[in-house]
Every structure is written in structure tokens, then in C-alpha cells.
N, C-alpha and C positions, 0 to 999 in steps of 0.2 A: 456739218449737216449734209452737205453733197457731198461726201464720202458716204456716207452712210444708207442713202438713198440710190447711188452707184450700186455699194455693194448686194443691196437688196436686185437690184437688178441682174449682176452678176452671177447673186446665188439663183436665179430664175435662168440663166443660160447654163447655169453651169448642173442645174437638176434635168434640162433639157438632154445635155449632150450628157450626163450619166446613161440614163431612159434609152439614147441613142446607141452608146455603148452595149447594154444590156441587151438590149433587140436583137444588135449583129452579132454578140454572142452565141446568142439562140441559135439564130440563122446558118453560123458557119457550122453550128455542132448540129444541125438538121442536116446540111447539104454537103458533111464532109464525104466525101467519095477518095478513095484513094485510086483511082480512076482515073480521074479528071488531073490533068496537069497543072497546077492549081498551089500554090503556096498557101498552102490554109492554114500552117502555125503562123506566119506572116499576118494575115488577115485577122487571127486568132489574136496574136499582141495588139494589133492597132484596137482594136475592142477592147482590150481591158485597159489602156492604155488611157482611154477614152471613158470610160467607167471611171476609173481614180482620178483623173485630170475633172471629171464634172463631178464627182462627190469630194473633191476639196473645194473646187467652189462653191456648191450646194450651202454644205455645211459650215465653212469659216465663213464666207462671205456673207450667207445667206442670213444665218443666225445673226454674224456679226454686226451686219446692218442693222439687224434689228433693235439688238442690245445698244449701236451708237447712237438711235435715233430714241432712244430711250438715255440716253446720257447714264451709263451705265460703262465704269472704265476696263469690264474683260470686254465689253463690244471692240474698243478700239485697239486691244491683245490683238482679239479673235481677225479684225479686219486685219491688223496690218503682219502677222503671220500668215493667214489665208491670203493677202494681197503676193505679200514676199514666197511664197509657195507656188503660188499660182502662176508667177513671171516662168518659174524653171519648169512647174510642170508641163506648161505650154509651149514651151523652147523641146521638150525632149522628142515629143509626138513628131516634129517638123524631118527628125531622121527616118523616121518610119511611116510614114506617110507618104503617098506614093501622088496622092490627086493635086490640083494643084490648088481647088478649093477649101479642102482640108487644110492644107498649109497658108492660105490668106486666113483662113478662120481661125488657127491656131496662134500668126501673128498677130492678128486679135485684139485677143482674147487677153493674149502677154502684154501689148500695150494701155488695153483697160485698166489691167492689172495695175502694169507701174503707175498708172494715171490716179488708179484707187490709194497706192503707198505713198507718192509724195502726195496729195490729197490728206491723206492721214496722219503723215509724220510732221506735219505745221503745227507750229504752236499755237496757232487757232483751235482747232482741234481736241488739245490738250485745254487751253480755257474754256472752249466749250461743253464741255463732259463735264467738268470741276463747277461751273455753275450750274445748281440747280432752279431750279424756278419756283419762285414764292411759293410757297401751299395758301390756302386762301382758307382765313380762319372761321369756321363754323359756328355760330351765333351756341349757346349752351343749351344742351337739351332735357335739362333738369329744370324745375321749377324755377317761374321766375323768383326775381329776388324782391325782397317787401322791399316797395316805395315809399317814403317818408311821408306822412301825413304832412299838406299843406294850410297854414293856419291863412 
């Protein structure tokens, strides 16, 4: 269940820094100048870079939480592929990444991650998804049934 509620989390950082990606996209294809001394395919990767690194999280983790906390067994597919994804996509940005904040955020991000995977790959986990939880039986909503006359 705290994998599951992580990864909802995760997929919420990780729609963030999509959104974040997508903006400085924008931004460098407004203010590209060949002009300016300026590595802007540089700048240009670390954006897209950052766009796919936050819509795998978004999506595996995001979704996937949802689906675990519904005890629903592709949720804990979706978490622990999106969890496993998520270590390397956050490891790759750290070469390209030039800030020094960028790179605590992207070591992270990867530590949540594994945090999310072994979280996920316990056999806890696996019993908790396999038990469902009683349904609660609904009295019948057809005519009652004839009572026996009491002498």
C-alpha cells in the first residue's frame, strides 16, 4: 500500500517536471538566436530529456499507483517497470545536466524510484493485491419472501 501511494506521488513530480520540460522547450525555440554564444541544442536535450524522464513517471507511476491502491495486479506491472525505468531515466539527465540542482533533483528522484522497486517487489505486496476485500452482501431487492403463518 506505501508503494502505491509513493507512486501516486511520484507520478505528481514527475507530471511536474514533464510541464517543466515542455515550457523550456518553448522558451529555447522563442529565444533561439544564432547570435548569442549559447549551446541551445544543449539546452534543447536537457528539455526533452526532462519531458520523457517526467511522462514515465507521470504515467507508470502515476497510473500505476492508482491501479495498486485499487489492488489491481497490472498496477504493480505498471509501478514496478515505471519504478525500474525510472532509476535509469534519472541516472542519464545527471551527464547532461549542467546545474548542480538539477543533478541533486535528478539523484532524487532515482532514489525514490529504487525506494518505490524494492517497496514493490516484496512479497507483501504480491499478497496484498491477491487479497481482495469481502464485498458486503446486499439484502435482495425483489419481493419479500411469504412468512409462514404462525399458529
Amino acid at each position: 500500500m506505501s508503494a502505491g501511494i509513493i507512486s501516486i506521488f511520484g507520478g505528481l513530480a514527475g507530471l511536474a517536471l514533464a510541464q517543466g520540460g515542455y515550457a523550456g522547450l518553448k522558451v529555447v525555440e522563442s529565444m533561439r538566436d544564432p547570435r548569442v554564444d549559447v549551446d541551445w541544442d544543449r539546452m534543447q536535450l536537457e528539455n526533452q530529456i526532462e519531458l520523457f524522464t517526467g511522462s514515465v513517471f507521470a504515467v507508470l507511476l502515476g497510473l500505476g499507483g492508482v491501479l495498486l491502491l485499487a489492488r489491481r495486479p497490472a498496477g504493480l506491472t505498471m509501478v514496478t517497470i515505471g519504478s525500474g525505468l525510472g532509476i535509469f531515466a534519472c541516472l542519464g539527465p545527471l551527464a547532461t545536466h549542467s546545474s548542480v540542482s538539477s543533478k541533486v533533483m535528478f539523484v532524487g528522484m532515482s532514489t525514490v524510484s529504487a525506494l518505490i522497486l524494492v517497496l514493490t517487489v516484496l512479497p507483501s505486496s504480491n499478497r496484498w493485491v491477491a487479497t481482495q476485500p469481502n464485498p458486503q452482501l446486499a439484502p435482495p431487492s425483489g419481493p419479500r419472501p411469504a412468512v409462514p403463518p404462525y399458529n
